[in-house]
C-alpha positions in Angstrom: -9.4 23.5 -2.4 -9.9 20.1 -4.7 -6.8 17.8 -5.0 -6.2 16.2 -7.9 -4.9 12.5 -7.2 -3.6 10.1 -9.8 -3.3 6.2 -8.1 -1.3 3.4 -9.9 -1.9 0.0 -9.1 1.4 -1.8 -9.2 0.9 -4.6 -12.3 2.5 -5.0 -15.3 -0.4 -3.5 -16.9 -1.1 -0.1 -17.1 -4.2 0.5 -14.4 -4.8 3.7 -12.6 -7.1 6.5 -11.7 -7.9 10.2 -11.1 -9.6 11.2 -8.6 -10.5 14.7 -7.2 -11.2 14.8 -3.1 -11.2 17.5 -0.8 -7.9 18.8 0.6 -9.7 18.6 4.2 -10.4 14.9 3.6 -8.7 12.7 5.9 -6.6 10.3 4.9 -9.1 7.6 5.8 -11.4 9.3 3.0 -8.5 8.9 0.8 -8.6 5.3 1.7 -12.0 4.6 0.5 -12.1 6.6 -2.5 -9.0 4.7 -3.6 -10.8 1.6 -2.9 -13.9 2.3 -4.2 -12.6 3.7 -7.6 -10.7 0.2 -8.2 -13.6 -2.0 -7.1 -12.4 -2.7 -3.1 -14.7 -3.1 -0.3 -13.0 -1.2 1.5 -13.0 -3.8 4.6 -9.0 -4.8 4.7 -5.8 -3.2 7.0 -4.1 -0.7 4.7 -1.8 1.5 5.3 -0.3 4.9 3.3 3.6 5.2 3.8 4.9 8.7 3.1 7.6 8.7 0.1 9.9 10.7 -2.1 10.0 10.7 -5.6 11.8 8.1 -6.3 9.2 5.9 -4.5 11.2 5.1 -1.2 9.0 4.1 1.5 8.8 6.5 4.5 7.1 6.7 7.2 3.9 4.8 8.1 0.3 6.3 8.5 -1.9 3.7 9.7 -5.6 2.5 9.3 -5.6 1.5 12.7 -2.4 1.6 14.7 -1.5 -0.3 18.3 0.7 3.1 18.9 0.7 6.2 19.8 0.6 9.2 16.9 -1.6 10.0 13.8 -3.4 6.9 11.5 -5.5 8.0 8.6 -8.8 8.5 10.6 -6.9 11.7 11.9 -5.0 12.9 9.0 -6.1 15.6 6.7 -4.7 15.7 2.9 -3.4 19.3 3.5 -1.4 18.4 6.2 -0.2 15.3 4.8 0.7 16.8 1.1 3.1 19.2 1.8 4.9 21.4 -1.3 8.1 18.9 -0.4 5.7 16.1 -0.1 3.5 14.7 -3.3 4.0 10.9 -3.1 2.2 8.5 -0.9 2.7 4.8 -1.3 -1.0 3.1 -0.5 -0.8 -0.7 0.8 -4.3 -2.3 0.4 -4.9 -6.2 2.4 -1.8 -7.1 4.4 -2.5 -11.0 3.3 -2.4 -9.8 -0.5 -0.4 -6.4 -0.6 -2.1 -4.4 -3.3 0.5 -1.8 -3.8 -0.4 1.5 -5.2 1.7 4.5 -6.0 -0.4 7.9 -4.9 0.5 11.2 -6.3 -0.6 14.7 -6.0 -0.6 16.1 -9.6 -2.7 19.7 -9.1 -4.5 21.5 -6.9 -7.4 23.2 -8.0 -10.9 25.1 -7.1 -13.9 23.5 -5.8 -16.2 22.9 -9.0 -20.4 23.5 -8.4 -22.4 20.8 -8.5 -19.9 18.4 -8.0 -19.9 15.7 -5.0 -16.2 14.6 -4.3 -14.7 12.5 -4.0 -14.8 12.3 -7.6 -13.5 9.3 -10.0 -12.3 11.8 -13.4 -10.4 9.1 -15.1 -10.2 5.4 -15.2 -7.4 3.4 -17.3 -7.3 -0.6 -17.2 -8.8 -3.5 -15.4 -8.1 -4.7 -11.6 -6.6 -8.5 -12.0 -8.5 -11.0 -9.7 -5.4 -11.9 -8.1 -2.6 -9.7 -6.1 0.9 -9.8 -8.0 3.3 -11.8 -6.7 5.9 -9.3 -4.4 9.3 -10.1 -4.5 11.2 -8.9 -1.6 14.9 -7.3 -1.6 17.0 -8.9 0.9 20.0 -10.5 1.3 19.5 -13.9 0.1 17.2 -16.3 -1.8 14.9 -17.6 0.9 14.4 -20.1 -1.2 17.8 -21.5 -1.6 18.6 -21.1 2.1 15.8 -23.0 2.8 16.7 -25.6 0.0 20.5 -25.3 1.9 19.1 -26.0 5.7 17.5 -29.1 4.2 20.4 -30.5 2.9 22.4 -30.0 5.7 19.2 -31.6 8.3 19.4 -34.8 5.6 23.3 -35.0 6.4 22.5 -34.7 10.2 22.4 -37.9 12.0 21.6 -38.7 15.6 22.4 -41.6 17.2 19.3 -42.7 19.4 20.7 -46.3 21.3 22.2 -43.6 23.7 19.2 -41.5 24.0 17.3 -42.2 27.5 14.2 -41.5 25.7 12.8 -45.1 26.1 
């Protein structure tokens, strides 16, 4: 069986492509085709987190991993992709955090002649540069940190009764 695999980068721009890999490829495969089809080296921690539809990060499946359980060297895509389970959320160079959104579109028959994994459509350029991520929390780090300063430039110590001299 062939699984056909559409991967968006997540930029403002449209960029994306299909690829066609084995269903017994591991997910480490997965990993390289990925980076291979958008111009990678392939030599950065990644990591694919399981998701739902709506794009909710699940659990972790690791490149390498300090833990016990499965990482991608040990995953197969049939095992992984489940009929429940079509969405994968690929993070590419923990210092940069190239997100990509993964999905399972078909599944489909082994085609002679052809090597896989196979790049069957590419759409838009790769920018030089990671987009900036913007990270839900509960407050502007910035404007806490903006706030602690004020409130260290309002703090006074009194050092004639330090015995520091």
């Amino acid at each position: 069986m062939i699984y056909r695999i559409r991967i968006i980068l997540d930029v403002e721009q449209d960029v994306l492509r299909d690829i066609e890999i084995e269903a017994s490829a591991t997910l480490e495969d997965l990993h390289y085709a990925i980076t291979q089809a958008f111009g990678f080296l392939g030599n950065e921690m990644a990591s694919f987190y399981k998701s739902d539809e709506n794009w909710v990060q699940g659990e972790e499946l690791a490149l390498e991993s300090m833990e016990v359980g499965p990482t991608m060297r040990e995953e197969p895509l049939n095992k992984v992709f489940t009929p429940s389970l079509h969405h994968l959320i690929y993070i590419y160079d923990f210092l940069n955090l190239w997100t990509f959104y993964v999905e399972l579109k078909e599944v489909g028959e082994y085609i002679s002649g052809i090597s896989y994994p196979n790049l069957i459509h590419s759409e838009g350029e790769v920018p030089e540069e990671a987009p900036e991520k913007i990270f839900e929390g509960e407050g502007d780090p910035l404007t806490e940190m903006e706030a602690d300063d004020e409130e260290d430039e309002n703090f006074d110590l009194d050092y004639d009764d330090s015995s520091f001299y």
